[in-house]
Each structure stands twice: as C-alpha cells, then as structure tokens.
C-alpha positions in Angstrom: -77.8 42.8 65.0 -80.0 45.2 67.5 -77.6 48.4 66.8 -78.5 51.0 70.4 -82.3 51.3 70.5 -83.2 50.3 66.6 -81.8 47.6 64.0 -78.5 47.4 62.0 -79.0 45.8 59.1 -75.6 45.8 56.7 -77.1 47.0 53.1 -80.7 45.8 53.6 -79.2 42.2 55.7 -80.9 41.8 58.8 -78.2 40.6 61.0 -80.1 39.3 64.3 -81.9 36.8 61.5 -78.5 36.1 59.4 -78.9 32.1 60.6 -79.2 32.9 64.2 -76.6 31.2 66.8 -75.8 28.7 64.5 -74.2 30.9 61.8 -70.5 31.0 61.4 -70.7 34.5 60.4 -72.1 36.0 63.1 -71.4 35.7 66.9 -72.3 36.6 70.6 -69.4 37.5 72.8 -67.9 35.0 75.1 -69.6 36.6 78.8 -69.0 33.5 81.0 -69.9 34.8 84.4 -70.4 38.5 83.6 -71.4 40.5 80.9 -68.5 42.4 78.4 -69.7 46.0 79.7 -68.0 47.9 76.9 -69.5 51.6 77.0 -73.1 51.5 75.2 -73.8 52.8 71.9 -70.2 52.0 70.1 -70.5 50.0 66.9 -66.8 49.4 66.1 -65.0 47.9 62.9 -61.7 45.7 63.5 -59.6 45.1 60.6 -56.0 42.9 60.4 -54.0 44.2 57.4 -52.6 41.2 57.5 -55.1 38.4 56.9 -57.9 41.0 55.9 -60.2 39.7 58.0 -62.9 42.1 59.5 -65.3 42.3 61.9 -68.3 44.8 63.1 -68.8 44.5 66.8 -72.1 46.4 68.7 -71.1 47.1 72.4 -75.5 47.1 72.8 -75.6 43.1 71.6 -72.4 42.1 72.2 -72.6 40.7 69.1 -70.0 40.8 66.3 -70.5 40.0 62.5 -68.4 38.9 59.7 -68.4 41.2 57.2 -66.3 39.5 54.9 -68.7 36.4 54.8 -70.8 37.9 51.4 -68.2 39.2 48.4 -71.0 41.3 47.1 -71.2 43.1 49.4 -69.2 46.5 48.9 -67.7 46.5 52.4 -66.4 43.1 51.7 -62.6 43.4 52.4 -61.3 39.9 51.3 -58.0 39.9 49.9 -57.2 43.5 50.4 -55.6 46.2 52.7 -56.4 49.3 54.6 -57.0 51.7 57.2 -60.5 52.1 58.3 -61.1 56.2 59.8 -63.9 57.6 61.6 -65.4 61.0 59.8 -68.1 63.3 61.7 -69.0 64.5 58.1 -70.5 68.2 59.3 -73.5 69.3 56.6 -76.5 71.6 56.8 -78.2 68.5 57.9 -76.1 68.2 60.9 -73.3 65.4 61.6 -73.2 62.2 60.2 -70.6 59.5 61.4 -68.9 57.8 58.8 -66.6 55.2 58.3 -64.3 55.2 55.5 -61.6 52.5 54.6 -58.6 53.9 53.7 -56.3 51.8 51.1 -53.3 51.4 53.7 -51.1 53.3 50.8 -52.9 56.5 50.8 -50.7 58.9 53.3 -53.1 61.4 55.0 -51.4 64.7 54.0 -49.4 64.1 51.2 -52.0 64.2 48.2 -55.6 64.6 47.8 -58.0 61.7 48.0 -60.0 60.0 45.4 -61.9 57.4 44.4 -58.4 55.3 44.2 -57.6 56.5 47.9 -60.3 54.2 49.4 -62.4 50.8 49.3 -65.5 51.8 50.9 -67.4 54.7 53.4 -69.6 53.5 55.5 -72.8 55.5 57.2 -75.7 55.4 58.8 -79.6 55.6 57.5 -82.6 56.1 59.2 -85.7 55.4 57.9 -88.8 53.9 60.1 -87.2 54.5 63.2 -84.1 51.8 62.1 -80.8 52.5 61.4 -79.1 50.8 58.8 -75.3 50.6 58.6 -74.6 50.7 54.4 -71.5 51.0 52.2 -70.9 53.3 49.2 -67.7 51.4 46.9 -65.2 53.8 45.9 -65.8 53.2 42.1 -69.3 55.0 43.3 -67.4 58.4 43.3 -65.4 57.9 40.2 -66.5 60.9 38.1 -65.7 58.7 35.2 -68.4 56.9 36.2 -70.5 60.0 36.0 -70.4 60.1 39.9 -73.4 62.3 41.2 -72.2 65.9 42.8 -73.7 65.0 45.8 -70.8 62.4 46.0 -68.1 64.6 44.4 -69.2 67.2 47.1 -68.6 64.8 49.6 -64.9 63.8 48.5 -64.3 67.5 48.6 -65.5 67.7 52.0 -63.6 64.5 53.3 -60.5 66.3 52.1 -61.1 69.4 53.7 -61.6 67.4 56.9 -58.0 65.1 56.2 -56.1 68.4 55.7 -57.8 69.9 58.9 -57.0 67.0 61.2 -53.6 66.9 59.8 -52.9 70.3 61.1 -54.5 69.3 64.6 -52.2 66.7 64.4 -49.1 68.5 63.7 -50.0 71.2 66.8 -50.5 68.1 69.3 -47.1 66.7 67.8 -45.5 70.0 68.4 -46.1 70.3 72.0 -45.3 67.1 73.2 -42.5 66.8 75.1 -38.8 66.6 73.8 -38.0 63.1 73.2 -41.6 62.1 72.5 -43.0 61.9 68.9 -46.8 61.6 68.7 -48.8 58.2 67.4 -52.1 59.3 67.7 -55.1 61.5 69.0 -58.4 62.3 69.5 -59.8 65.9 70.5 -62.9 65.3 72.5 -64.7 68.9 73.6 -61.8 71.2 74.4 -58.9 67.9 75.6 -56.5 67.3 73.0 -55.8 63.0 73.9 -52.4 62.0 72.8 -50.9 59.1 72.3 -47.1 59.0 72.1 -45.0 56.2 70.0 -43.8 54.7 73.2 -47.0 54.5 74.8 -47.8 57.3 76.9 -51.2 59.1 77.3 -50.8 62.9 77.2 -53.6 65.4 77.9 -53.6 68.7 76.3 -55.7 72.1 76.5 -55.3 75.2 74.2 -54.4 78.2 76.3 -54.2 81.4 74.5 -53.5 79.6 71.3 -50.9 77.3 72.2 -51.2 73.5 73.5 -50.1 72.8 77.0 -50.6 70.0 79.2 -53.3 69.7 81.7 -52.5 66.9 83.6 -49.2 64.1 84.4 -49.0 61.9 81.4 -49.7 58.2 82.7 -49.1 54.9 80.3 -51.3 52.0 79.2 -51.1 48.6 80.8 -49.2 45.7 78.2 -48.4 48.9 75.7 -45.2 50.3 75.5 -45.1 51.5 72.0 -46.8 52.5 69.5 -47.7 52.4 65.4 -50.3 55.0 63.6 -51.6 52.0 61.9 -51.4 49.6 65.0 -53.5 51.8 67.1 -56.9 54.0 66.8 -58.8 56.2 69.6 -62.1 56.4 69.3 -64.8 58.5 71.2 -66.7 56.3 73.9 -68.6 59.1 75.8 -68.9 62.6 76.5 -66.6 61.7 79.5 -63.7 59.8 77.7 -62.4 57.4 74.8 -61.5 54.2 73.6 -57.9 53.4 72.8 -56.7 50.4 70.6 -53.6 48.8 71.0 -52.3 46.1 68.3 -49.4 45.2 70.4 -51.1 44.6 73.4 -54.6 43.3 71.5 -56.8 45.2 74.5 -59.1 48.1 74.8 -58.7 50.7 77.0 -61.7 52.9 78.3 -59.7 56.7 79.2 -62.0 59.2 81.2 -62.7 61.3 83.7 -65.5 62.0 85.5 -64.9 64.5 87.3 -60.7 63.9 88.0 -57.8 63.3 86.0 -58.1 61.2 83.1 -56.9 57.8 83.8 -57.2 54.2 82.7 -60.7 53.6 83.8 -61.2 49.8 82.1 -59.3 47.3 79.8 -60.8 44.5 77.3 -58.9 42.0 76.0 -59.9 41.7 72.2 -60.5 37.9 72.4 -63.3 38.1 74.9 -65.7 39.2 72.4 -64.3 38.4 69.3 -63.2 35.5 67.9 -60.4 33.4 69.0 -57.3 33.8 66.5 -58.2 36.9 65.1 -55.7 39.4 66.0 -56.8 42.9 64.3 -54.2 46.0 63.8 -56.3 48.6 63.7 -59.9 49.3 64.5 -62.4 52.6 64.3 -65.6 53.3 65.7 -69.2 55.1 65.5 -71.1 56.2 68.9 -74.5 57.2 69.6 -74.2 60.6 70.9 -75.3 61.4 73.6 -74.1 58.0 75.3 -72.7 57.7 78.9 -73.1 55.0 80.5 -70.4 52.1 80.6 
C-alpha cells in the first residue's frame, strides 16, 4: 500500500504486492463515479470490539488492508479487545506518531500503564526514503523480559502523556455547559474540539487560563449521542479534524477555513471499507503538514 509520497509496508510486507486485486486481504475502495476524497495523508486503523476485526485504511490509495489476515504478525488482533489511541510521542528527535492498542480494560487515569495495559504500538520508520508502518508487542516492554531502557523510557513517557491528556480532559469537561458531560476531544493549535455525550460539537479557547467557548456549538448529522469508546477525533489538517461516530458508522471532516468550524464533509464507513464490517472505534496518523481534502 503507497502510504503519502513513499511505501507502507506492515513489518517488512509490501502491501501494494500482498496478491494484488485479487487478495481477500487487501482492497480498493468502492469510488463508482467519483473518487472517496478523504483529506490526504491520513492512514487510519478501524477496530470493532466486537468481532475484532481490524482494518488500516490510507486516504492517498484508497486502499484498506486486513491486518488480521497473518497471526504472526504482532498487530494481529484476532480474538481480542481494545482501544486503539493516537500518541505524538515528543523526543529530542522530534515527534513521532504512534499508535498504540489499548486492552479495552485499561481506564486512562486510574493506574499506570504497562506491558499488561496494551496489545501492540504502532509507528513509523523511515529508511531509503519509505516509510514503514511496524508493531512493537507489549510482551516487548516486559522488563521481565529484560526489556531495553529505550522501551522502559518510552512506557514512562506514554504515561506522562495519558496523565497529561487526562487533565486536558477534565478542564474541557469542566467548562462545558451545565447539562452536558463531555465524550471526547481533540486540541488542535490553540481550539479545544469537544464532543459532548449527546452529540454536540463544542469549540473552546483558553482565555486567561480558563476555557470558554469561541463559537455556537452545532451537532453531527445521524449522531445524537455519544460513547468514549464508540467515537475517536482525529487530526485531518492544520484547518480541522476527523470525527468517528459508531452509532452513525460515518466520518465527519470539522474545519474552518477561515469561519466558524462546521461540518464541512461526511463518509459513510462502507464506501471504502468493507461491506458488513461495522467498527466502534477508530484512530489515526497524518502527514503533517497536509491540507488538502
């Protein structure tokens, strides 16, 4: 699968050769007439806790992948259940997107994670100008299993970044209106994007240290409420986001430009992936620097 501008190979599998159209475990979208024209640069994960079935999707291809179509693989997901999470891991380096699937028992905030907290965490790797999506297995940080400090140093640091968000959380939560308790959020720049449990969009900027609202709220078409681990938003662009919505099973593009934020498109989750699979939850990685859409 042609991931942006390079190649996405999952651990060292070439996807665009993985048996070409006729594979059962890989797939282009269903276009018809016109093209899907989900914002460029997003390479997305859908899971259903339900069935465990999971699929990578890159907006560039509009092709999706099975990833639960090789058990040895460590991002396999057969049989088991979680709650996959975007992390911009922050290092000397600079950022580094990861993905990391959360067992669906582990509650953000009330204990530290481990090894046992998580299936797998997911990043990028460059190397002769191709990108290569790759899994680390939980049991790989198990300092029982003489785990390296690098990857100790990383738990620690994916902590420190679970405890941080959940204070963000808890200050968007506290300044929503009375009546309203919050479902999720994305901060993108300086906008605090909320959604509430009965489906509202809520846009919020910190003015000398408290959280007020910048705009009307406005709601989501098919969505009128909303589950933690039914939904997920996702940055799509330096403009906006992507919201997920289990109940409705659609995308929603939320930006800008230039005015209010607003519902700016809407995808129904069956136009691109495949027919019967239903996910509750989903995450995502962009390219920075991405715009169009």
């Amino acid at each position: 699968m042609k991931l942006h501008t390079a190649t996405l190979l999952l651990l060292g599998t070439l996807l665009a050769g993985c048996g070409g159209g006729s594979s059962s475990n890989t797939g282009t979208s269903d276009t018809t007439m016109n093209t899907i024209d989900l914002p460029d640069g997003l390479t997305m994960i859908f899971f259903d806790n339900t069935t465990s079935r999971q699929y990578l999707y890159d907006t560039q291809s509009e092709k999706y992948e099975d990833m639960n179509s090789d058990s040895t693989q460590n991002y396999d997901m057969s049989g088991k259940h979680g709650l996959p999470i975007v992390w911009f891991h922050e290092s000397t380096t600079g950022v580094d997107q990861k993905i990391v699937m959360l067992n669906d028992t582990f509650a953000i905030g009330d204990e530290n994670l481990s090894h046992r907290s998580f299936h797998y965490l997911g990043h990028f790797h460059e190397a002769n100008n191709e990108k290569h999506f790759a899994a680390h297995s939980a049991d790989e940080f198990n300092p029982d299993n003489n785990a390296s400090s690098t990857k100790l140093a990383t738990l620690d640091a994916l902590n420190a970044h679970l405890w941080q968000q959940e204070e963000i959380k808890a200050k968007i939560a506290n300044a929503l209106p009375s009546g309203e308790s919050l479902c999720n959020y994305y901060v993108l720049d300086k906008e605090h994007i909320a959604l509430s449990t009965t489906g509202q969009v809520y846009l919020l900027s910190e003015r000398n240290g408290t959280l007020l609202p910048t705009q009307a709220a406005f709601g989501l078409e098919g969505v009128s409420y909303c589950e933690c681990d039914k939904s997920a938003i996702v940055k799509a662009n330096d403009h906006g986001v992507i919201i997920f919505s289990a109940q409705s099973q659609k995308l929603y593009l939320v930006d800008n430009h230039g005015m209010d934020f607003h519902q700016h498109s809407t995808w129904d989750i069956d136009r691109f992936l495949p027919a019967g699979f239903t996910p509750t939850v989903m995450t995502g990685i962009v390219e920075e620097g991405t715009h169009d859409h």
